[in-house]
C-alpha positions as CSV (number, residue, x, y, z in Angstrom):
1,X,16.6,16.4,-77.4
2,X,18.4,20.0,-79.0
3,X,18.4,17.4,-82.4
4,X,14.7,17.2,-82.0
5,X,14.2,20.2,-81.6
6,X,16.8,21.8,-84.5
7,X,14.6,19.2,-86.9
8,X,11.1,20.4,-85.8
9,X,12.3,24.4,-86.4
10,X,14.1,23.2,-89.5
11,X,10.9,21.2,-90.8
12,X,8.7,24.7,-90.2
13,X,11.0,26.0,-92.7
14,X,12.1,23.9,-95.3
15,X,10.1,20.7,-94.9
16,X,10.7,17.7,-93.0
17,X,13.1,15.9,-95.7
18,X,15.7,18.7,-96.1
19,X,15.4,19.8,-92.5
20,X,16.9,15.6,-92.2
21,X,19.3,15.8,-94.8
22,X,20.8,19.1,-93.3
23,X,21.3,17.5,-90.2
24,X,23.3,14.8,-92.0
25,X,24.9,16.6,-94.3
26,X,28.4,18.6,-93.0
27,X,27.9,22.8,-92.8
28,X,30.2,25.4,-93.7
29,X,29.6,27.2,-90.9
30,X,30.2,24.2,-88.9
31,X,34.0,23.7,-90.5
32,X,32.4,21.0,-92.2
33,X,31.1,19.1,-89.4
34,X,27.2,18.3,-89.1
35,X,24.7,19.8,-87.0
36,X,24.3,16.5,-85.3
37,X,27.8,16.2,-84.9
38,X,27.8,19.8,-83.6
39,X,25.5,19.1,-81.2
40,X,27.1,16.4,-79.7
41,X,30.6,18.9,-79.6
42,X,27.5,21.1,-77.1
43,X,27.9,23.9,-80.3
44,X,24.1,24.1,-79.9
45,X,25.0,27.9,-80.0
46,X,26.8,27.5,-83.7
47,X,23.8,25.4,-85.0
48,X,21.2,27.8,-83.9
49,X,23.3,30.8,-86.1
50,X,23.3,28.0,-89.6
51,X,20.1,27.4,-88.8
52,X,18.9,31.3,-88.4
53,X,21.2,31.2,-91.9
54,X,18.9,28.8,-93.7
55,X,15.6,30.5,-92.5
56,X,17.4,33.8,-93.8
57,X,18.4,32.8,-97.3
58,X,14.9,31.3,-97.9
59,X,13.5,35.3,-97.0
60,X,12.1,34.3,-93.7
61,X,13.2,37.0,-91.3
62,X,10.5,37.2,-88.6
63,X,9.4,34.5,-85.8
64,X,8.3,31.5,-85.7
65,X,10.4,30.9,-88.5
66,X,13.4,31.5,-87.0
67,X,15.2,29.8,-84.5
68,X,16.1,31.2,-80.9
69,X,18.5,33.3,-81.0
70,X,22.0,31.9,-79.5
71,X,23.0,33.3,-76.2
């Protein structure tokens, strides 16, 4: 369910292809694991902060396009 819910954000931002591929694909600020691999380590925390990154280097610094923040 967190997946789902890291690709929905994610497609809000950078479309629904990329938002796939950057779960898939392994993340510096990860150590080079994947989100979905993150996930399933329960980092949900770490994956929230990469993916308030993303939404950050694309200029989008307000709500809804960034994810919640990590607790």
């Amino acid at each position: 369910m967190q997946a789902y819910q890291v690709i929905k954000h994610l497609d809000q931002v950078v479309g629904t292809v990329e938002a796939q591929a950057w779960m898939a694909r392994g993340n510096e600020m990860l150590g080079g694991l994947t989100p979905v691999g993150a996930i399933k380590e329960r980092r949900i925390d770490d994956v929230l902060k990469a993916m308030r990154a993303v939404a950050m280097e694309r200029g989008l610094f307000e709500e809804p396009f960034l994810p919640p923040s990590p607790k």
